[in-house]
N, C-alpha and C positions, 0 to 999 in steps of 0.2 A: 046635255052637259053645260052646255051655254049658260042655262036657266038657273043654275046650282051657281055657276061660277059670280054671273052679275050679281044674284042675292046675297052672297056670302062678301062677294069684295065693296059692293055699296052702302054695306056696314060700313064700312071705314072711308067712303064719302070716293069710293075712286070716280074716276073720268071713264068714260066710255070709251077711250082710246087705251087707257091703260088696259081693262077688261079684254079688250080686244088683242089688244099686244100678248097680255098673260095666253089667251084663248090661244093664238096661232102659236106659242111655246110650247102649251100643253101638245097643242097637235104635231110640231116636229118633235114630240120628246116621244110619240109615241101612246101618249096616254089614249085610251078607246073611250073613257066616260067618268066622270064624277057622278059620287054617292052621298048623299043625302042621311047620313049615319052621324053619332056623337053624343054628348052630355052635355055639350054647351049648346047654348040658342042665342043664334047674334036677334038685335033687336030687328031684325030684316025679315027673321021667320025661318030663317035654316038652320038645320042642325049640323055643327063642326066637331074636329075630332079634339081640337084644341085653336086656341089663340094664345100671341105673345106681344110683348112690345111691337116686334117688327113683323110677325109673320103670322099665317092663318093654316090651321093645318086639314084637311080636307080628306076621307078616303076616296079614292080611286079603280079603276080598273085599268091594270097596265099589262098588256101583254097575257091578258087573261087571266093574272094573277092580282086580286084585289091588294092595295099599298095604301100607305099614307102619302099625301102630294103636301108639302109644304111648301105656301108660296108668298113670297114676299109682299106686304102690305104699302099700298099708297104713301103711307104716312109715316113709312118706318125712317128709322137713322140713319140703316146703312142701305149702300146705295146697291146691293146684290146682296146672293145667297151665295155666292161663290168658295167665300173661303171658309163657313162651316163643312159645305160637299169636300170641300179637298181634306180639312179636320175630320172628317166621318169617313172617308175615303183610308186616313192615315189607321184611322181607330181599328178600322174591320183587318186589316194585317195583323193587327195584334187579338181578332177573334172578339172584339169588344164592340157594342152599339149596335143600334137596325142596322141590317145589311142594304147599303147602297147600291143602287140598282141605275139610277141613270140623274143628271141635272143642267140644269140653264144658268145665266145668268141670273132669275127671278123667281126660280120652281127647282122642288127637288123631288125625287120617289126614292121610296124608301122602305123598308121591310114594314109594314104594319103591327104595330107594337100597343097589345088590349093589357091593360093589369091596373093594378094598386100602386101606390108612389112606398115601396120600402117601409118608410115609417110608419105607415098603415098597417101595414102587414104585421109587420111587426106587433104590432100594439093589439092586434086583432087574433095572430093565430095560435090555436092550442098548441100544434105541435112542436114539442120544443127543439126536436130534431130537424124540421125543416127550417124555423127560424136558423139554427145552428149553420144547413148547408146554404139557407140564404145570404147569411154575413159572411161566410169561409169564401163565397161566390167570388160576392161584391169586391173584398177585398184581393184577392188572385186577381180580378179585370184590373182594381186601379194597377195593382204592381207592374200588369202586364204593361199597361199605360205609362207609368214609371219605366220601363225597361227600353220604350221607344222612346223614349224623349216627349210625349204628347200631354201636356200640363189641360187639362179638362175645364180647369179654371173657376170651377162653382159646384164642387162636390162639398163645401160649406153646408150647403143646402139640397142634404140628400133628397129630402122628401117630395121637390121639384123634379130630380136629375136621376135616380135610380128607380126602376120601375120593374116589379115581380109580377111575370106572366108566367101563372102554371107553375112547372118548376124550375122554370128560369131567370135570370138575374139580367137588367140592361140599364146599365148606362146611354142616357139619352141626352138628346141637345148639345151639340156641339158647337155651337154660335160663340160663346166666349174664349173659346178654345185656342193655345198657342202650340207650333212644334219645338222643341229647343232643339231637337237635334242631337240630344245627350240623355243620358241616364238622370233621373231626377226624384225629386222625394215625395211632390208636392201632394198628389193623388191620395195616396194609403195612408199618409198621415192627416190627410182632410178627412177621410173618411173614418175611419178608426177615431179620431177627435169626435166626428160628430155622432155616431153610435154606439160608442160603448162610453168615453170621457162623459160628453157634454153633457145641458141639464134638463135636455127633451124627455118627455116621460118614454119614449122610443129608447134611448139610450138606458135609461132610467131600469126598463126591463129586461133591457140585455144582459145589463150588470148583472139584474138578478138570478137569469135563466143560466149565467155562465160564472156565476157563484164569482165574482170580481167583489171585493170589500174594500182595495186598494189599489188605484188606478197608481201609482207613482212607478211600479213595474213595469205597467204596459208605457208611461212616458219615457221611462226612462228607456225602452227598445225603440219605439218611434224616433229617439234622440242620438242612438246609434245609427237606424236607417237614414235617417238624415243625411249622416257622414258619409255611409257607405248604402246607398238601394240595392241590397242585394237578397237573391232569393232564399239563403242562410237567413238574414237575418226577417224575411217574411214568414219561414217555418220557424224559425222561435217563437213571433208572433201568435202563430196559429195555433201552435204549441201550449203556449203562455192563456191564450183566451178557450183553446180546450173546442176548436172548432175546426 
């Protein structure tokens, strides 16, 4: 485990105390091993499951169930991972995001999450019925996100933050993520702007798979939601786009 963890965090120039530090975290969080799995290759020679500004994400073996371990980089901005766990922590109440399973200050585990980022999908699958129950998904999680108060913060940029595994729909990465504490708009009209409005060829084909000629409709219900986020006015939505 050791061997995985120093290769992968010496990418990003840590100290040997930090390594050390992260290493005895992984071990009181319970973690039994890192894996050696991914698409990216740091220039160290290991394969990761992802990288971000601030974080390295790593598969795992926890508890006999392999995870994603996401763990805070040397060089990042903020000084923990603390308040995305308690944002991902707030999400899964509402049935939304990896399921969180345990975290530190500087590491988190977290349900393992394999797919395509949404707009891929999209752009990629014949069936137009699956795209149909993929967007009907997407948009029921933001609402539900909407209904707790938890503003996601970068659903702008589905193709980063939404990700279809199988025939499942998840909202990931919660690091920008606010609670308000209230019922809110922000989610489902980020999304719905960026997949069926905007002028990604992802949007572009949704239009045409859900035969939309005139988005001023569908703004003009996003503009009611606004007013009011309610689950009425989410089934007109769904209604309206025929999903």
């Amino acid at each position: 485990m050791y061997k995985i963890l120093e290769k992968t965090l010496k990418a990003f120039n840590a100290s040997d105390k930090y390594i050390g530090d992260i290493a005895r975290e992984l071990e009181k969080l319970g973690v039994e091993d890192l894996i050696e799995d991914g698409r990216i290759m740091l220039h160290t020679g290991v394969k990761v499951l992802g990288k971000g500004q601030n974080s390295v994400v790593i598969t795992c073996r926890y508890r006999g169930r392999i995870c994603a371990c996401k763990i805070l980089r040397p060089d990042a901005s903020r000084p923990d991972l603390i308040h995305e766990a308690e944002m991902l922590k707030i999400a899964n109440k509402a049935h939304v995001g990896p399921i969180l399973y345990t975290y530190s200050r500087r590491v988190i585990i977290m349900e393992l999450i394999k797919g395509i980022s949404v707009e891929r999908f999209i752009e990629a699958e014949d069936n137009v019925e699956k795209v149909r129950k993929v967007i009907r998904d997407a948009f029921l999680q933001a609402h539900r996100l909407d209904m707790i108060g938890l503003e996601h913060g970068e659903l702008t940029r589905p193709e980063e933050h939404i990700v279809v595994s199988g025939d499942r729909v998840y909202i990931i990465d919660f690091e920008s993520s606010k609670y308000r504490g209230r019922k809110i708009s922000k989610n489902l009209t980020q999304i719905v702007n960026a997949l069926v409005i905007g002028g990604s060829r992802a949007a572009s084909r949704v239009r045409s798979i859900l035969n939309i000629y005139d988005t001023r409709s569908v703004i003009a219900l996003l503009r009611e939601y606004k007013r009011e986020p309610s689950g009425e006015i989410v089934n007109k939505v769904l209604e309206l786009l025929n999903v």
